[in-house]
matplotlib code that plots the C-alpha trace (Angstrom):
import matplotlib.pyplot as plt

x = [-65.6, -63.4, -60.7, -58.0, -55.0, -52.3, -49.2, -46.6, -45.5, -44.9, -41.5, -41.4, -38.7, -36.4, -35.8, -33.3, -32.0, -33.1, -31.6, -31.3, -34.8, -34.4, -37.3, -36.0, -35.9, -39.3, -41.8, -46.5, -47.5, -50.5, -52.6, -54.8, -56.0, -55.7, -51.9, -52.7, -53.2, -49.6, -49.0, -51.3, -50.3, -47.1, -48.3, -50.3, -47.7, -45.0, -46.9, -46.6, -43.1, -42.6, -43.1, -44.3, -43.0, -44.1, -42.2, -43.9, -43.4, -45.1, -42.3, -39.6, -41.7, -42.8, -43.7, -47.1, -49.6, -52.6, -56.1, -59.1, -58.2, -55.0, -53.4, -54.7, -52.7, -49.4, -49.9, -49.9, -47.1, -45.2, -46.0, -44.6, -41.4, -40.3, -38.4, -38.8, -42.4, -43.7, -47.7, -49.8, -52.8, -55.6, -56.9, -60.1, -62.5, -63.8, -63.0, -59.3, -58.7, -60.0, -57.7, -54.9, -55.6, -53.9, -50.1, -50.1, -50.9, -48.2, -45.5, -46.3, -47.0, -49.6, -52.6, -55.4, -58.2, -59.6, -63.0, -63.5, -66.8, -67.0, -67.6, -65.2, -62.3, -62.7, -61.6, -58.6, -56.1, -54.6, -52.8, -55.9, -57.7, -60.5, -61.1, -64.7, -67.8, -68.8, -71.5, -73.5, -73.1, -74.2, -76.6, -78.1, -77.9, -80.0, -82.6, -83.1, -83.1, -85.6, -87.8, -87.5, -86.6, -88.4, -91.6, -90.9, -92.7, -91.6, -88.0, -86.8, -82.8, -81.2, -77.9, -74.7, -74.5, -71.1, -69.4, -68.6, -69.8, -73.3, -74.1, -72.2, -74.9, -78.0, -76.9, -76.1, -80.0, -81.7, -80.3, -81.2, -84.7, -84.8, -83.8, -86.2, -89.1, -89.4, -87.7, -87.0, -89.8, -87.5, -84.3, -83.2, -79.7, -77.8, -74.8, -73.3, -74.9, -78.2, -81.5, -82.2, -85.5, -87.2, -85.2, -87.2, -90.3, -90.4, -89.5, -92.4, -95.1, -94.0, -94.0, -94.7, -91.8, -92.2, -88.1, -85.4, -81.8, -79.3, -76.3, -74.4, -71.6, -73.0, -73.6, -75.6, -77.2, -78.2, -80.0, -82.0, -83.4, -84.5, -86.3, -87.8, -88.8, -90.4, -92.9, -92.6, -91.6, -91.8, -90.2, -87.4, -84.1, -81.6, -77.5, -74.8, -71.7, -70.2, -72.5, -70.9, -73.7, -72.8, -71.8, -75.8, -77.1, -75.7, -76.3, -80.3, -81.1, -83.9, -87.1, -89.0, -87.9, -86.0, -82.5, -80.2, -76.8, -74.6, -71.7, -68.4, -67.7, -69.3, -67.4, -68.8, -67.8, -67.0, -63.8, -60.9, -58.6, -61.0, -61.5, -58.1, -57.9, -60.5, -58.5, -55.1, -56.9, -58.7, -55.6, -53.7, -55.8, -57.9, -61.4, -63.2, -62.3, -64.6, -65.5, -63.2, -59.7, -61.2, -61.2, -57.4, -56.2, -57.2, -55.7, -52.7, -52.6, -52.9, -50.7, -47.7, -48.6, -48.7, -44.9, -44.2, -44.9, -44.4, -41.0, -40.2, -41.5, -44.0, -44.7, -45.1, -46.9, -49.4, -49.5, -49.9, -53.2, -54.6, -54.6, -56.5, -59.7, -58.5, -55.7, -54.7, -57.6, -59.0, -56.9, -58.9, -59.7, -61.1, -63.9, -64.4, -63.1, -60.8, -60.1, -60.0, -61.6, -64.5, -68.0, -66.3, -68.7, -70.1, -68.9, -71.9, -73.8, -76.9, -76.9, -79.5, -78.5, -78.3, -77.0, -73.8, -72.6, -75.3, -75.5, -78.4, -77.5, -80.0, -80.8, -79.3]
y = [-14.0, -14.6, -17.1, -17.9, -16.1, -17.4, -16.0, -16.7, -16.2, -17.5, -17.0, -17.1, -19.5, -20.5, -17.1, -14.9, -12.5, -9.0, -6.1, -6.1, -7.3, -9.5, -12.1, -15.4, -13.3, -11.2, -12.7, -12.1, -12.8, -14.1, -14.3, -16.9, -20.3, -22.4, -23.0, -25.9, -23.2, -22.5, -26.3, -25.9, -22.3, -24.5, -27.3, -25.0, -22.6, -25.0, -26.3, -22.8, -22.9, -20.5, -22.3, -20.6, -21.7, -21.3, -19.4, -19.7, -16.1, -16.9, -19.2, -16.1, -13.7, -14.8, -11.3, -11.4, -12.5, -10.9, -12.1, -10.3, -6.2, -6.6, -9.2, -8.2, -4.7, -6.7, -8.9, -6.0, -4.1, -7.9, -7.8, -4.0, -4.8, -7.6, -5.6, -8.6, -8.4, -7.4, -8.1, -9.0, -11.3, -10.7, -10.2, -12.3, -10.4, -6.5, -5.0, -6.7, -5.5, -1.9, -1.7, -3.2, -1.0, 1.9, 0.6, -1.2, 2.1, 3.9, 1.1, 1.2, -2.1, -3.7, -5.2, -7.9, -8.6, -11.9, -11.9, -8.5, -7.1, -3.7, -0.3, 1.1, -0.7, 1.1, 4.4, 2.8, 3.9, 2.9, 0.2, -1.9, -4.2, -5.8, -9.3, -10.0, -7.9, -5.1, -5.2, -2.9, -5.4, -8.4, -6.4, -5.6, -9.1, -10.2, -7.9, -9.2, -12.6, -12.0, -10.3, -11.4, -15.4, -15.8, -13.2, -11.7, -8.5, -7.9, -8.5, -9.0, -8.7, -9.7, -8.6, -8.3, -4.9, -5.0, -5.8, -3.6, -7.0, -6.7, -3.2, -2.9, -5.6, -4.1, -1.0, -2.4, -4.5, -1.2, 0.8, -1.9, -2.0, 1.7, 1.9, -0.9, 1.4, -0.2, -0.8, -3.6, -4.9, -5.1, -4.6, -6.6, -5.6, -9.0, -9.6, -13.0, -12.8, -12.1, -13.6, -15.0, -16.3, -13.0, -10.8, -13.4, -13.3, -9.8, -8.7, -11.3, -9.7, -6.2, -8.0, -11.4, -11.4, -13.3, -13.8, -13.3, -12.2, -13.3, -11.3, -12.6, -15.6, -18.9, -19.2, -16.4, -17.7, -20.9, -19.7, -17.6, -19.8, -22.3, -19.7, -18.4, -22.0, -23.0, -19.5, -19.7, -22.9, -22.4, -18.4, -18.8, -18.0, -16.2, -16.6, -13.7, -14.9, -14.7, -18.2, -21.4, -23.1, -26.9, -25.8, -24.1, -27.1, -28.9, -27.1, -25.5, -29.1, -30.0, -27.9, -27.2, -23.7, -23.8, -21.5, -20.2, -18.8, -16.1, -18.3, -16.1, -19.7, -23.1, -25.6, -27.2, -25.3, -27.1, -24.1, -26.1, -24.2, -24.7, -28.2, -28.6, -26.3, -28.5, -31.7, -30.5, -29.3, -32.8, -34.3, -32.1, -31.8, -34.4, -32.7, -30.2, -26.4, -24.2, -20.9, -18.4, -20.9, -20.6, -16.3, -16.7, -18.9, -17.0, -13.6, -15.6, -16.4, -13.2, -11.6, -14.4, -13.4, -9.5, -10.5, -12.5, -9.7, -6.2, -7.4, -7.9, -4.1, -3.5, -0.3, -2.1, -4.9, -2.5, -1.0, -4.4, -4.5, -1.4, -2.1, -5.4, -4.9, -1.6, -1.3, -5.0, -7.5, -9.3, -12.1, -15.3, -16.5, -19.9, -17.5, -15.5, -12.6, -10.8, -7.0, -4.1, -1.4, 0.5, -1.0, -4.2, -7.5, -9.2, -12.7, -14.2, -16.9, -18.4, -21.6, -23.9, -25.3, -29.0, -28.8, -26.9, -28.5, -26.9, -23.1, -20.9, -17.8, -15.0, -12.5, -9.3]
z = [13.0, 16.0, 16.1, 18.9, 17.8, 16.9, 15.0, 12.1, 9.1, 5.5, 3.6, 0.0, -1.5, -4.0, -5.3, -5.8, -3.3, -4.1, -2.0, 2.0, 1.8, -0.7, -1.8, 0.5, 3.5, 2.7, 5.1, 5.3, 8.7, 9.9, 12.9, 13.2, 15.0, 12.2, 11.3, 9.1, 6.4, 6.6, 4.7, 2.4, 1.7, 0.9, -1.0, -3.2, -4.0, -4.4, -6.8, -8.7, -8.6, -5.4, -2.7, 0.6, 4.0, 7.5, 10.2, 13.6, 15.0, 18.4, 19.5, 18.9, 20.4, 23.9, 24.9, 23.1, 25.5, 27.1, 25.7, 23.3, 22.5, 24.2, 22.3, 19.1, 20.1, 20.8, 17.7, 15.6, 17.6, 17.0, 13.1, 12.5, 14.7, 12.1, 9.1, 6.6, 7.0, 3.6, 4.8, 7.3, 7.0, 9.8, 12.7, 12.4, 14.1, 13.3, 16.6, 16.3, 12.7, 14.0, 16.9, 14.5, 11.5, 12.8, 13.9, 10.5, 9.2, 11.2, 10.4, 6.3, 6.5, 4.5, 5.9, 4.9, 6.8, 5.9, 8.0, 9.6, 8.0, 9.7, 7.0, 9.1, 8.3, 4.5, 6.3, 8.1, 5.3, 2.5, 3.9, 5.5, 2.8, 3.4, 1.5, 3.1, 2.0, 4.6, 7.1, 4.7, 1.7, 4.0, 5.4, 2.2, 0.9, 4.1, 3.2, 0.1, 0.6, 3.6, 1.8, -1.8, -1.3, 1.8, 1.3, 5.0, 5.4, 9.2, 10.2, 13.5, 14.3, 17.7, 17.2, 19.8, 20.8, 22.5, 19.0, 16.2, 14.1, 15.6, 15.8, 12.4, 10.6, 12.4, 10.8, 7.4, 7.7, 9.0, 5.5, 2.6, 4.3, 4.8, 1.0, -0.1, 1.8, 5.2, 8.6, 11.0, 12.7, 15.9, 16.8, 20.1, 21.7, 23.6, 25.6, 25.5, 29.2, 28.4, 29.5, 26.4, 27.2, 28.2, 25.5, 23.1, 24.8, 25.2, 21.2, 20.4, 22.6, 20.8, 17.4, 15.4, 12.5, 9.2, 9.5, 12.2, 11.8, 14.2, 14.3, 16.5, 17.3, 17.5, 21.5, 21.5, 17.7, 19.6, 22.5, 20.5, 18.3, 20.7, 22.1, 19.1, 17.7, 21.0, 20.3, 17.2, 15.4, 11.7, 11.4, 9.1, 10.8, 8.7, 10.5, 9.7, 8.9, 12.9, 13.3, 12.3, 10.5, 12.1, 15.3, 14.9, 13.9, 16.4, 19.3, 17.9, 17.4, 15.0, 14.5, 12.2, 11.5, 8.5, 9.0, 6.9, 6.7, 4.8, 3.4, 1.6, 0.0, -1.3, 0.1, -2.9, -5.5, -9.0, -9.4, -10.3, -7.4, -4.6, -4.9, -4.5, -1.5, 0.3, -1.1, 0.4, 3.4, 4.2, 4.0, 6.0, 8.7, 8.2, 8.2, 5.7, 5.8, 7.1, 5.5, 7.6, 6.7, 2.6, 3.7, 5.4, 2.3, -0.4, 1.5, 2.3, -1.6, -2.9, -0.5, -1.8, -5.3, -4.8, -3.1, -6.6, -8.9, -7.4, -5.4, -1.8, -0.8, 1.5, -0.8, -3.7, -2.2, -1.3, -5.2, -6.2, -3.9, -4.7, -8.5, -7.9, -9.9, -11.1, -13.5, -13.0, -13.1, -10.1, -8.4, -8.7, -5.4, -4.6, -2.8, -5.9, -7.9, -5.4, -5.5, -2.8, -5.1, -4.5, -5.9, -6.1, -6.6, -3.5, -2.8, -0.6, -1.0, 1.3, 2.5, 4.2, 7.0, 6.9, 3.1, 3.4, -0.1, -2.0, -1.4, -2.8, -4.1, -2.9, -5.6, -6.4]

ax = plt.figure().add_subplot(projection="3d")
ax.plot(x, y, z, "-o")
ax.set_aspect("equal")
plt.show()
């Protein structure tokens, strides 16, 4: 997912001082667009009894500029400078939390990533976690809804192949139908610049897919459906988790081609905690949430309670996240069961577009 960055961090309150990096002073940064998760972060936790505070870094810290690779870089070099920081919580895209990955690394300093889906973030080292499932898992879970939910024998991806996100999910796609005895019908490399129209027309003359994946961001989502449905107006579109389902809807317009989209929450959901989340969110910021700001919450969340119980050490913090799922049982998150071990569950869901309330699970 990419987001326009943005940087600060959360302080834990109305403990007791602990050391030279004692819990009021231990601080989890995060980078994101969205600082109205910072007061609900708040709210929520002050409601626990530990209240959680925001400390806008960026206005200290006037040196981090540049745009894309280059300010993800400085972000990171920013977070690792800061000796109260206990945790960070981003970047929001794969490339970002790649680049990132390894000064967090260097520094000891531990390291959520929220949204970033690339399988190569599991080799970044043991300080990188990585709440949303990998582009293999998605990728699986594609497959199988394609082919089990929607009967599609052939399986066309257009995916962005300047992106680690892209190449990462035609990858992950190509394996679970490799594995299930098949292959991609066609794979179709875009740029955000492409010629959209002849990349379309030029697949379909090779090919005529029962489905087709778009794994891209939602500019690149929309031009290639319109050109699909005008060739082909009932395929079923299937939308990775890079495309905003409403911003799709909005700019596809209506067809009759009914699309779907990989969802890592139901904004929906009867779960006690997240209806609260999207009750203190709507009145914060006086709209619903959207996926990516459930992802940021429930990492900001258990990064405040891995600060709570293992103690104002990055170290420990870092323990604390390790055993998630392992020798400690999985944090609940308002997006599911939430733990950074190997073979953990996948939390995805498909949506329809146009019902975003009432997700379809695809099966396993």
């Amino acid at each position: 997912m990419k987001l326009t960055t943005t940087i600060g961090t959360v302080s834990l309150l109305g403990a007791a001082c602990c050391g030279a990096c004692g819990r009021d002073r231990a601080r989890i940064a995060y980078i994101s667009g969205d600082t109205t998760l910072a007061a609900v972060v708040e709210q929520t936790t002050r409601r626990e009894g530990a209240a959680v505070r925001p400390f806008p870094l960026s206005a200290t810290r006037p040196d981090i500029i540049g745009r894309g690779d280059a300010r993800d870089v400085a972000s990171a070099e920013a977070a690792t400078a800061d000796p109260h920081l206990v945790a960070v919580v981003g970047h929001a895209s794969s490339r970002g939390s790649l680049l990132a990955a390894p000064i967090y690394d260097e520094a000891g300093l531990p390291f959520i990533a929220p949204t970033a889906t690339s399988r190569h973030l599991r080799d970044a080292g043991p300080w990188t976690f990585q709440l949303a499932p990998d582009d293999e898992a998605e990728g699986a879970f594609i497959a199988t809804f394609a082919q089990d939910s929607l009967g599609a024998r052939s399986i066309t991806v257009f995916y962005l192949a300047a992106d680690e996100y892209g190449i990462g999910l035609r990858d992950g796609i190509t394996r679970a139908l490799r594995g299930r005895g098949g292959a991609p019908a066609d794979a179709v490399a875009i740029l955000d610049d492409s010629d959209f129209e002849r990349r379309v027309a030029e697949s379909l003359r090779r090919v005529t897919p029962d489905a087709v994946v778009l794994a891209s961001r939602t500019p690149e989502a929309v031009a290639v459906a319109r050109a699909v449905r005008r060739r082909l107006p009932h395929v079923p579109l299937i939308l990775a988790d890079g495309v905003d389902g409403g911003g799709f809807a909005a700019g596809a317009g209506p067809g009759a081609a009914p699309a779907w989209s990989v969802a890592w929450w139901l904004p929906g959901s009867p779960d006690p905690a997240s209806r609260a989340f999207v009750e203190c969110f709507v009145r914060v910021a006086g709209r619903p949430p959207r996926q990516q700001e459930a992802m940021y919450y429930d990492a900001l969340m258990v990064a405040a309670q891995a600060l709570r119980a293992a103690g104002p050490h990055r170290d420990a913090v870092r323990r604390y996240l390790s055993a998630l799922g392992v020798t400690r049982p999985p944090y609940h998150g308002i997006t599911g069961p939430i733990s950074f071990a190997s073979g953990r569950p996948t939390n995805l869901v498909m949506l329809r577009i146009g019902d975003a309330a009432a997700g379809r699970p695809a099966p396993r």
